[in-house]
C-alpha positions in Angstrom: 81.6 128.9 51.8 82.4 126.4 54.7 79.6 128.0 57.1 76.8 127.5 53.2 78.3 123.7 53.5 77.1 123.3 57.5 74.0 125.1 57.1 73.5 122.9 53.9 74.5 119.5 55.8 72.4 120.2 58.4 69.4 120.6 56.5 69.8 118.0 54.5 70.5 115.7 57.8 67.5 117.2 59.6 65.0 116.2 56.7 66.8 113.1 56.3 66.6 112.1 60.3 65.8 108.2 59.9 67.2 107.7 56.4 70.6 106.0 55.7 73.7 108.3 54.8 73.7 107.3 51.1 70.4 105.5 50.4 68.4 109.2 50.8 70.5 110.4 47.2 67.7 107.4 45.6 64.1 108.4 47.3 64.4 112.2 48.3 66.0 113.4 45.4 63.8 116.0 44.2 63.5 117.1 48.0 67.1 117.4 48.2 67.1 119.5 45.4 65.0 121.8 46.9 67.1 122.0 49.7 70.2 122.5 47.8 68.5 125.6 46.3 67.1 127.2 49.1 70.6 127.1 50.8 72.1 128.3 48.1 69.7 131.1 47.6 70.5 132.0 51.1 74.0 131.9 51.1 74.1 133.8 48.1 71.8 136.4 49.3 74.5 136.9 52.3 77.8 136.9 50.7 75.8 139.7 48.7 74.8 141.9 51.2 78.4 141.0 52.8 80.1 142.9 49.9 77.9 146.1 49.4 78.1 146.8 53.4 81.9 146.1 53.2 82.5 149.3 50.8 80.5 151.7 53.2 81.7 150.2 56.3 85.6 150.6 55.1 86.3 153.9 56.8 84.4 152.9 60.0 86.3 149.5 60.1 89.2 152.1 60.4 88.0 153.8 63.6 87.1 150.3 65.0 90.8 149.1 64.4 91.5 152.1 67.2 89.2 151.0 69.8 90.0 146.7 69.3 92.4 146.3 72.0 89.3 148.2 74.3 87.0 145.8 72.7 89.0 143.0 73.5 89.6 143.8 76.7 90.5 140.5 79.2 88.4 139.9 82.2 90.2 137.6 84.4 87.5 136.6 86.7 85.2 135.5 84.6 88.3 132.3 83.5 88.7 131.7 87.2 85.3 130.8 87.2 85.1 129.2 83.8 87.9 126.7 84.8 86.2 126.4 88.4 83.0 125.3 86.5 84.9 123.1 84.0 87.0 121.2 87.3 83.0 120.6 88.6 82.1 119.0 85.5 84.8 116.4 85.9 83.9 115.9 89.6 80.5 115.4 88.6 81.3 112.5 85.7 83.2 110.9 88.7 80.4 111.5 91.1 77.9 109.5 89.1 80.3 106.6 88.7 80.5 106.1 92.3 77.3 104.6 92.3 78.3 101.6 90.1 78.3 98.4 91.2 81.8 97.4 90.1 83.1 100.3 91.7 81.8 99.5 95.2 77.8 100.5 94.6 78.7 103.4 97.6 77.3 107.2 95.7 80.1 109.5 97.1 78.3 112.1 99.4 75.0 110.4 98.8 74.8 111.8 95.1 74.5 115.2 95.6 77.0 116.0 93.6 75.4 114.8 90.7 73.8 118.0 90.4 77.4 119.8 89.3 76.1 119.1 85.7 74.3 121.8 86.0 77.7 124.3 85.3 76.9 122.9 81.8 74.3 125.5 81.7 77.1 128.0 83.4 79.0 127.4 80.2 76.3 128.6 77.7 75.7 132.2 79.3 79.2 132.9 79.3 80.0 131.9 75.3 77.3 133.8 74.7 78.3 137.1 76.7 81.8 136.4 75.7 81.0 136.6 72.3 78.8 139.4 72.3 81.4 141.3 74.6 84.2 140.6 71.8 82.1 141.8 68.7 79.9 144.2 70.1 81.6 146.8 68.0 80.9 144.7 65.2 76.8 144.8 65.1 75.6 145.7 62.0 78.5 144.8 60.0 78.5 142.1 57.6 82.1 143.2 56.8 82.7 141.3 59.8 81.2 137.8 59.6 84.0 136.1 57.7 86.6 137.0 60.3 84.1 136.2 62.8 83.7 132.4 61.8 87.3 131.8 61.1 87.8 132.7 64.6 85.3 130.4 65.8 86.3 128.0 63.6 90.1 128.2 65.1 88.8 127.6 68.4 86.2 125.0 68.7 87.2 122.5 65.9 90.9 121.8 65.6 91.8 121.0 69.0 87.8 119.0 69.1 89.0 117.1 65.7 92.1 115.8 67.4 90.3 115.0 70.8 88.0 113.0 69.0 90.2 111.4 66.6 92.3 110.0 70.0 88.6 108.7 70.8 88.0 107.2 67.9 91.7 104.8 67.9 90.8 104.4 71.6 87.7 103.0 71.1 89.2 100.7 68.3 91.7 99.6 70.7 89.8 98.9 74.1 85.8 99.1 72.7 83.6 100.8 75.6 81.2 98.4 77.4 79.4 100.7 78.6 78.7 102.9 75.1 79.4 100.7 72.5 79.0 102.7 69.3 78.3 101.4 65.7 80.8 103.4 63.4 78.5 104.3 60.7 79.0 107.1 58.1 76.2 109.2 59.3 77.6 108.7 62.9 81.1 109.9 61.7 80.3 113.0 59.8 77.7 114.6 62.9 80.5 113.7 65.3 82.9 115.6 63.4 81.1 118.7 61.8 79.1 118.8 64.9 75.5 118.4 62.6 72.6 118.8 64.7 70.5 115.5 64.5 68.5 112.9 67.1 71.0 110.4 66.9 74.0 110.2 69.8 77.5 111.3 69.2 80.7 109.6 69.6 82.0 112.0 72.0 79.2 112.3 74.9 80.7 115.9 76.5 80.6 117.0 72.8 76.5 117.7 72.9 77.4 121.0 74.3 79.4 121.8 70.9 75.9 121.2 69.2 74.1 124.2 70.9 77.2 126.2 70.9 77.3 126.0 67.1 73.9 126.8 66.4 73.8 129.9 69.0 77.3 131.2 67.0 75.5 131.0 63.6 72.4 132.5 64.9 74.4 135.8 66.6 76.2 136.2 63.0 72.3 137.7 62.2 73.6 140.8 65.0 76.5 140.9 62.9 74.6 141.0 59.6 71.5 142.7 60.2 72.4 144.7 63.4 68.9 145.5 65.4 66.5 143.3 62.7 69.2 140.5 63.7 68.6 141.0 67.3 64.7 141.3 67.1 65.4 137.8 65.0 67.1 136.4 68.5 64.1 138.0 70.3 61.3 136.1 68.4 63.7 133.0 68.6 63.4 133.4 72.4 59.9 133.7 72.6 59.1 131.0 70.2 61.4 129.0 72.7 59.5 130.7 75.9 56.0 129.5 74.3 57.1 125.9 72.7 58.0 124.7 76.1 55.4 126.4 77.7 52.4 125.1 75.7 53.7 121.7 74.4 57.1 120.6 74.9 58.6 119.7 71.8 59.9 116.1 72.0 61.1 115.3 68.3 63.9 116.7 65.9 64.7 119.3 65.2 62.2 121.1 67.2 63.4 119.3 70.8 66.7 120.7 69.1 66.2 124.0 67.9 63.4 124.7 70.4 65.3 123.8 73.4 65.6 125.7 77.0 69.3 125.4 76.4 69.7 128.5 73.2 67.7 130.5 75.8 71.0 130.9 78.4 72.8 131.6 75.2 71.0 133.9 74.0 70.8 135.7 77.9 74.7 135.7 77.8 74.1 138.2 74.7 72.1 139.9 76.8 73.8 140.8 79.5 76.9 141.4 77.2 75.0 144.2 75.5 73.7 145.2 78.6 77.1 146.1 80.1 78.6 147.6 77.1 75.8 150.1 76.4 75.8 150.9 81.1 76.9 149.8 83.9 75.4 147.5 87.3 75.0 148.9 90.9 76.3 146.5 93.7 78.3 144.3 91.6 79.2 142.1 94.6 76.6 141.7 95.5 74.6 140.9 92.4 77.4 137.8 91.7 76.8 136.7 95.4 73.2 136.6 95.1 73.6 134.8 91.4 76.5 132.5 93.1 73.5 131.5 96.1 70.9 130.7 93.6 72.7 129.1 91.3 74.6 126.6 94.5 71.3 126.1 95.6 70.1 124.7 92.2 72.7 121.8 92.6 71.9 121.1 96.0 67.8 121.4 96.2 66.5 120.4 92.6 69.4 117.9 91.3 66.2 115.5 89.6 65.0 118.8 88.0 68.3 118.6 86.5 68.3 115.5 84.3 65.4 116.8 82.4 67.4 119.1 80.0 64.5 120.8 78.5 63.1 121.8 81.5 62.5 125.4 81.0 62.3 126.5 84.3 64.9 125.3 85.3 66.7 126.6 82.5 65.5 130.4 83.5 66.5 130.0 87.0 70.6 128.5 86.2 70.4 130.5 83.3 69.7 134.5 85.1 71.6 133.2 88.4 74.9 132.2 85.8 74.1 135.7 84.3 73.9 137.6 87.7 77.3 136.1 88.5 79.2 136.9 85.0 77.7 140.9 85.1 78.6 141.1 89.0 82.2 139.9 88.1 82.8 141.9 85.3 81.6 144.7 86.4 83.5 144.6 89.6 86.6 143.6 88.0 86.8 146.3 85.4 85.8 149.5 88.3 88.9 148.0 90.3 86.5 146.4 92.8 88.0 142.7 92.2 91.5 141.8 91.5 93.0 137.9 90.5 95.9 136.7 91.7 98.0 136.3 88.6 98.4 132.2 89.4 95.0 132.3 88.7 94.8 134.3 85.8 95.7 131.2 83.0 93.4 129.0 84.7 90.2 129.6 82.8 92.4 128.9 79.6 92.6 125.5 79.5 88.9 124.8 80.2 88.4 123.9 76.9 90.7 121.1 76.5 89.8 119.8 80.1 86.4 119.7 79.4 86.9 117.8 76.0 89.1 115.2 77.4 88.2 114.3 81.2 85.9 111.5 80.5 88.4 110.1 78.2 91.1 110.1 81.0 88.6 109.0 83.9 87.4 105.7 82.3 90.7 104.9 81.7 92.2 105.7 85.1 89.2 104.3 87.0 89.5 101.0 85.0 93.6 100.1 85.8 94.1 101.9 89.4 90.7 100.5 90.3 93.0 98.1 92.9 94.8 101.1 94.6 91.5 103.5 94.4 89.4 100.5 96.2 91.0 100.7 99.2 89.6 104.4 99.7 86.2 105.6 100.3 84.2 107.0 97.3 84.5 110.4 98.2 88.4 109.9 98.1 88.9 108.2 94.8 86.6 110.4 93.0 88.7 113.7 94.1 91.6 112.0 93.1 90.5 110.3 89.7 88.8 114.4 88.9 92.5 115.7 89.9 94.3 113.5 87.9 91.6 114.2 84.6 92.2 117.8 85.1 95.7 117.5 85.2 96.3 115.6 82.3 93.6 118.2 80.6 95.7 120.9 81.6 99.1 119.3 80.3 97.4 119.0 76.4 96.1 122.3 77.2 99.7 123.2 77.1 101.6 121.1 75.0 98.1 120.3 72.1 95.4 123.0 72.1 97.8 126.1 72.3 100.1 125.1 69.8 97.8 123.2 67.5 95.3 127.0 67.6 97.6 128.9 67.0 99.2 127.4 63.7 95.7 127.4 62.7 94.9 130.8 63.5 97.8 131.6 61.3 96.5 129.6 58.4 93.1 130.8 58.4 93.3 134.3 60.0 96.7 135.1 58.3 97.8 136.8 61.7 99.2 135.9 65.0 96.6 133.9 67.3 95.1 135.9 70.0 93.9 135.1 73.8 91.0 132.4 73.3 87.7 134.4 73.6 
C-alpha cells in the first residue's frame, strides 16, 4: 500500500511540476482523476498477481529459506571500499570550499580534488549489485516484493527522516546563507518521501536518495516478472543509451527518468547476476584495472564531471566502478583477498556519514574558522573531513543502528539483519 501511495505521489507531482501543492485539487481535477485510476489499476493488478504466485511459490519459498544464509552471504571488501568512497565524498564537499573567499580564496591542491564527487557514481553500481546479489534467489517471485520494500524501507528512510529533521531545526535556528530555502509544503513532502521532481531538496546529498529510489522500484519488476522484468530494465537502458545520445533530455521528468545515472544502477544488476550465474578470471587484476580507470577519471576529466548527465562519462565511472566491485568479490569469496577485521565494520556506517557530513562541515568550518586559518587549505580540509566522518561514525553507532533495528522489528517482525 505505502509503495501504490509513492508511485501515486509521484505521478501526481510529476504532472503537476509548476503548480502549487494545493491549488492543482481546483484546475486539474479531472486529470488527477485519471491519474488516481491508473495507479490504482496498477497497483491492483500487482497485489493480484502477488497472491496467485504466492500459493505456487510456497514450497519453493521453503527450499530458498535453506540456501538464505548463502544468499546473504557478507563480502567485506566491497564495505571497505564503500566507506573509503563515502570518506572521499566528505573530502570533496571540503575541497570545493577551499576556494571561497571567506575561507582564504586558496583551492587546496589546486582543485583537483573536486573531482572525488565522482565516487557518487561508485555508490550507484554497488546498490544496485548489492541488491541484486541479496535477492537473486528471489527473481520471479512476487511472493517476495513485500518483504523486499519493508527492507528497503528500514534502511533508507528512518535514519534519512531523523537526519533531515535535525536539518530542518538547524536551519530554523542558524538559516544557511548560502542555500536559503523557502519551506513550502511541496518542498517538505519531496524532501521527505524522496518524490522525484525539478525543484531542489532541503537536504543537498539527499539527490542520490532520488535515483536510488526509483532504481529499487524498477528492480521489484525482476522480482515480479522474473526475465519480462529484466528485458523491462533492458529497454529502460537503451531508451536511456539513445535519449542522451540523440537529444539530451533537459526537462522533467525525462532529464529525471532518462538520466545517465539509472544506467550505473542498472550495471550494478548486472554484474550481480553476472557473478551469481559464473565466475571472473583474474580478479585482481580486473579491480586494478577498474581502480586505474576510475582514479584517472578524477584526475583527467574533473569538468566532465559537473555535467551529471553526461553519458559518457557515466559509462566510463560506471564499468570501471563495476570492474572493481566483480574483481573484489570474486577475489574475496575464492580466498584470494582477506580484510583485516578492524576494517570489516567500516563500510557500515557509510550511510549515516554520507547523510550528515555537510551538516557537520558548515558548522565546524563556520566556529573553528580562527584556529583552522592559521593552516594551509590542504590542512584544514583533512581535518574539518576527519572530524565530519567521525562525528558520522559516532550517530552511526549510537542513531542509525539502534533507530534500524527497532524498525526492522516493527515492520519486518524479526530481528534486524547486516545493512545490505
Amino acid at each position: 500500500m505505502y509503495i501504490a501511495i509513492y508511485v501515486l505521489l509521484a505521478s501526481l507531482l510529476t504532472y503537476t511540476e509548476y503548480v502549487s501543492l494545493f491549488s492543482f485539487f481546483e484546475n486539474d481535477i479531472e486529470a488527477i482523476c485519471g491519474l488516481f485510476f491508473l495507479n490504482m489499476l496498477v497497483c491492483f493488478g500487482l497485489e493480484k498477481a502477488t497472491k496467485i504466485v504466492s500459493v505456487k511459490k510456497s514450497v519453493k519459498m521453503i527450499n530458498k529459506k535453506v540456501i538464505a544464509q548463502n544468499s546473504r552471504a557478507k563480502f567485506y571488501g566491497i564495505d571497505v571500499v564503500r566507506g573509503f568512497a563515502t570518506c572521499m565524498v566528505a573530502l570533496a564537499h571540503v575541497a570545493y570550499r577551499t576556494g571561497e573567499p571567506q575561507l582564504g580564496g586558496h583551492k587546496a591542491f589546486w582543485g583537483t580534488l573536486d573531482g572525488l564527487f565522482i565516487c557518487v557514481d561508485f555508490f550507484f553500481v554497488l546498490s544496485g549489485f548489492l541488491i541484486a546479489w541479496v535477492h537473486f534467489k528471489d527473481f520471479g517471485n512476487p511472493a517476495r516484493v513485500p518483504n523486499y520494500f519493508k527492507r528497503r524501507f528500514s534502511r533508507i528512510f528512518p535514519v534519512y527522516w531523523i537526519v533531515l529533521t535535525l536539518f530542518i531545526i538547524g536551519q530554523f535556528i542558524q538559516p544557511s546563507t548560502a542555500h536559503p530555502h523557502e519551506f513550502t509544503p511541496k518542498l517538505i513532502l519531496t524532501s521527505y518521501f524522496l518524490l522525484p521532481n525539478s525543484g531542489p531538496t532541503l537536504m543537498e546529498v539527499a539527490w542520490t536518495l532520488y535515483y536510488e529510489i526509483v532504481g529499487y522500484l524498477a528492480f521489484a519488476l525482476l522480482l515480479c516478472f522474473g526475465r519480462i522484468g529484466g528485458a523491462i530494465l533492458a529497454a529502460w537502458a537503451a531508451w536511456i543509451i539513445i535519449a542522451n545520445i540523440i537529444a539530451q533530455p533537459t526537462e522533467f521528468p525525462a532529464n529525471f527518468y532518462l538520466n545517465a545515472f539509472h544506467l550505473e544502477f542498472l550495471m550494478g544488476i548486472g554484474g550481480a547476476v553476472l557473478l551469481r550465474k559464473g565466475s571472473i578470471p583474474f580478479p585482481r587484476v580486473m579491480a586494478t584495472v577498474g581502480t586505474i580507470v576510475f582514479v584517472s577519471m578524477i584526475y583527467f576529466r574533473v569538468d566532465a564531471l559537473t555535467d551529471s548527465s553526461n553519458l559518457a562519462m557515466r559509462l566510463i565511472v560506471g564499468t570501471s566502478a563495476s570492474m572493481v566491485i566483480l574483481g573484489l568479490i570474486q577475489a574475496e569469496r575464492t580466498g584470494k583477498l582477506s580484510i583485516p577485521p578492524s576494517l570489516q565494520t567500516f563500510g557500515a556506517a557509510s550511510y549515516s556519514i554520507y547523510l550528515t557530513h555537510t551538516i557537520i562541515q558548515a558548522p565546524t568550518i563556520k566556529f573553528g574558522w580562527r584556529f583552522f586559518s592559521h593552516f594551509p587549505s590542504e590542512i584544514w580540509m583533512f581535518m574539518v573531513a576527519g572530524i565530519s566522518i567521525a562525528v558520522g561514525y559516532i550517530f552511526h553507532r549510537l542513531v542509525e543502528l539502534p533507530a534500524t533495528e527497532l524498525v526492522k522489528n516493527l515492520v519486518m517482525r524479526e530481528p534486524a539483519v547486516a545493512a545490505e
